[in-house]
C-alpha positions as CSV (number, residue, x, y, z in Angstrom):
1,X,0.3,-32.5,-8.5
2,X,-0.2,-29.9,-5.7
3,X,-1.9,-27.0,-7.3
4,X,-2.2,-23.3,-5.3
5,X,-5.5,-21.6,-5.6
6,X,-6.0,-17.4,-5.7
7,X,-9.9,-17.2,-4.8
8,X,-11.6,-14.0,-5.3
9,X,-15.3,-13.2,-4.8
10,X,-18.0,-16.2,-5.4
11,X,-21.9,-16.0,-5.0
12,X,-23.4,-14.4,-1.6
13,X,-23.0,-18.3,-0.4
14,X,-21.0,-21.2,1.6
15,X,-20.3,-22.3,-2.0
16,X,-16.3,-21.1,-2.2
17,X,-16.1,-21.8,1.2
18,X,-16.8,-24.7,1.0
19,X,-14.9,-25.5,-2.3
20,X,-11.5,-24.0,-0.2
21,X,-11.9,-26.4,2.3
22,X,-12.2,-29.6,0.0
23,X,-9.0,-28.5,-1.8
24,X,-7.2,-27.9,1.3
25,X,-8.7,-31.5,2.3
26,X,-6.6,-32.4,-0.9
27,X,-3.5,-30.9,0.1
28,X,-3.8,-27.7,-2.1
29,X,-3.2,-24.3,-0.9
30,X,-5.7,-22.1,-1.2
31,X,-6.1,-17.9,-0.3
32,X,-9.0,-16.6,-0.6
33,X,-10.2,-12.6,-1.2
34,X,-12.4,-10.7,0.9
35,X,-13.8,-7.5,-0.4
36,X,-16.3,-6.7,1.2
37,X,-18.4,-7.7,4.6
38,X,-20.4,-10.6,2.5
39,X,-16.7,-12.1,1.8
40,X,-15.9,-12.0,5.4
41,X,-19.5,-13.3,5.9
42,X,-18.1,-16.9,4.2
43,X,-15.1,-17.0,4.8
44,X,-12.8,-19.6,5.9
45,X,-10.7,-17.7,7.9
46,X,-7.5,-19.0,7.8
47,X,-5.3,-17.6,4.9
48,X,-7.4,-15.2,3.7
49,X,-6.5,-11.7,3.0
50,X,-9.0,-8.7,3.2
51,X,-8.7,-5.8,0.5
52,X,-9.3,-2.2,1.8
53,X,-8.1,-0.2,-0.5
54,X,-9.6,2.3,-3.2
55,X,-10.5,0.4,-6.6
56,X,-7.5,2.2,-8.2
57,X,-5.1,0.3,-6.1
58,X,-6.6,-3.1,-7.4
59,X,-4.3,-3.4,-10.5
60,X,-1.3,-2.6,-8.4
61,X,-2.5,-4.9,-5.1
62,X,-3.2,-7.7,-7.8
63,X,0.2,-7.8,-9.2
64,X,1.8,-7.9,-6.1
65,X,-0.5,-10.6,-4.4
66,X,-0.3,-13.0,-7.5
67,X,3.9,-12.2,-8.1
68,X,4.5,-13.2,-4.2
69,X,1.7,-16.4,-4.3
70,X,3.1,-18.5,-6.6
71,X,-0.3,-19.5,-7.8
72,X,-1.4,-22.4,-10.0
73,X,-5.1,-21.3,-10.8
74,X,-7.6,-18.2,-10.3
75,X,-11.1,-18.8,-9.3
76,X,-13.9,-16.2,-9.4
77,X,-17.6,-15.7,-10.1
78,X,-18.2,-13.6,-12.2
79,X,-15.3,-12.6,-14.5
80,X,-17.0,-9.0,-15.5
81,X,-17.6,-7.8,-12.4
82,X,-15.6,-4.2,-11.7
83,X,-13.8,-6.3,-8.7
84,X,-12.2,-9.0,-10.8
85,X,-11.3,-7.3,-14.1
86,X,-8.4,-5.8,-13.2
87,X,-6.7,-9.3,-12.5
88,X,-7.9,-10.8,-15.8
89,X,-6.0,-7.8,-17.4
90,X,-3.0,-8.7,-15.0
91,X,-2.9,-12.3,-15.9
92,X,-3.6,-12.3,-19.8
93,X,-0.2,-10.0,-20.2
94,X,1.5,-12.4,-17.9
């Protein structure tokens, strides 16, 4: 089963980067999140999409990015970081 991945931020490492390209190796889709410069630092590149706006426009840019991706799975590090709990919100009242 093709799965499609929604990555947001991992550890200050190659680690998700890495773990993007062995499931694209396996046919899935993946788009990863970059929030800041240490995102862009390891990332893949290709399909990624950069966030730039104020952290009150996360819950809106969320539910617009997960609503158009079609998405099988979330990945993050870190699920209480200020970043990522506005999806969690988004995705338990789905």
């Amino acid at each position: 089963m093709r799965r499609s991945f929604l990555v947001l931020q991992g550890t200050a490492s190659p680690f998700f980067r890495e773990l993007a390209g062995a499931l694209c190796g396996r046919k899935h889709e993946v788009r990863r999140i970059n929030f800041c410069g240490g995102d862009l630092l390891y990332s893949r590149g290709t399909g990624d999409r950069n966030f730039s706006g104020a952290a009150n426009d996360l819950i809106a840019w969320y539910t617009k990015e997960i609503q158009s991706g079609n998405y099988t799975d979330l990945l993050m590090f870190g699920d209480c970081r200020a970043i990522h709990e506005p999806v969690q919100n988004f995705v338990c009242k789905a």
